[in-house]
C-alpha positions in Angstrom: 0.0 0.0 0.0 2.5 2.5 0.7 4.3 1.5 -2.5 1.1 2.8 -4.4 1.0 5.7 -2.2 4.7 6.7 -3.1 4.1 6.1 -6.8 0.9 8.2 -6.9 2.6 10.9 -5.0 5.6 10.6 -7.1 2.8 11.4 -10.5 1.4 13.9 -8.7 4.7 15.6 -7.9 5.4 15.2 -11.6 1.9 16.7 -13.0 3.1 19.9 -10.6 7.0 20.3 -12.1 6.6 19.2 -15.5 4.0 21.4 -17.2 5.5 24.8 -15.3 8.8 23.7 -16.9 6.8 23.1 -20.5 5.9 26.5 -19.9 8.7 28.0 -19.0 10.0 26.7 -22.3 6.6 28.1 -24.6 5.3 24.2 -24.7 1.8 25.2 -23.2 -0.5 28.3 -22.3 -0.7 28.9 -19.0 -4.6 27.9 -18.2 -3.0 24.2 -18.8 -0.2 24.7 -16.4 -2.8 26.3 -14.0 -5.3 23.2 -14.2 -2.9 20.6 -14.3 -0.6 21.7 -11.6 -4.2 22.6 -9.4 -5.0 18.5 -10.3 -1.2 17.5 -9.2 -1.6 19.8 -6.2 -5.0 18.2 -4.5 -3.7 14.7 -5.7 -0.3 15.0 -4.0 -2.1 16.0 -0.5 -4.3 13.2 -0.5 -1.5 10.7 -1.0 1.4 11.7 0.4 -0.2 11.2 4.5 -0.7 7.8 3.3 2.9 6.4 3.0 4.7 10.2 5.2 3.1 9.4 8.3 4.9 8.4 11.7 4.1 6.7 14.5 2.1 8.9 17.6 3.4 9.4 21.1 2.1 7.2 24.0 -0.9 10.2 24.9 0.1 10.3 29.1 -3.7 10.1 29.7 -3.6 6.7 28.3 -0.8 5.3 30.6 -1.2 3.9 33.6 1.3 3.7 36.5 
């Protein structure tokens, strides 16, 4: 699962970069860039938690001495 996570975030990253470089070079108008890095964007925060998250603290209310 995280595998898929990492290789979804890694697209997502990628579908952010590569169309503001293709415009930086006069590939594409900017409403593409805009819409496809907006896309890349939401898609990257909804998988990157899955595989970039750590383990929580023991909560001190939940211990018992």
């Amino acid at each position: 699962m995280k595998n898929i996570a990492k290789m979804i975030s890694l697209i997502a990253f990628c579908l952010i970069v590569v169309p503001c470089s293709l415009f930086f070079a006069g590939a594409i108008d900017l409403p593409l860039v805009k819409t496809l890095a907006l896309i890349g964007t939401i898609i990257w925060f909804a998988s990157t938690p899955l595989w970039m998250s750590r383990e929580l603290q023991v909560d001190s209310a939940e211990v018992e001495i």
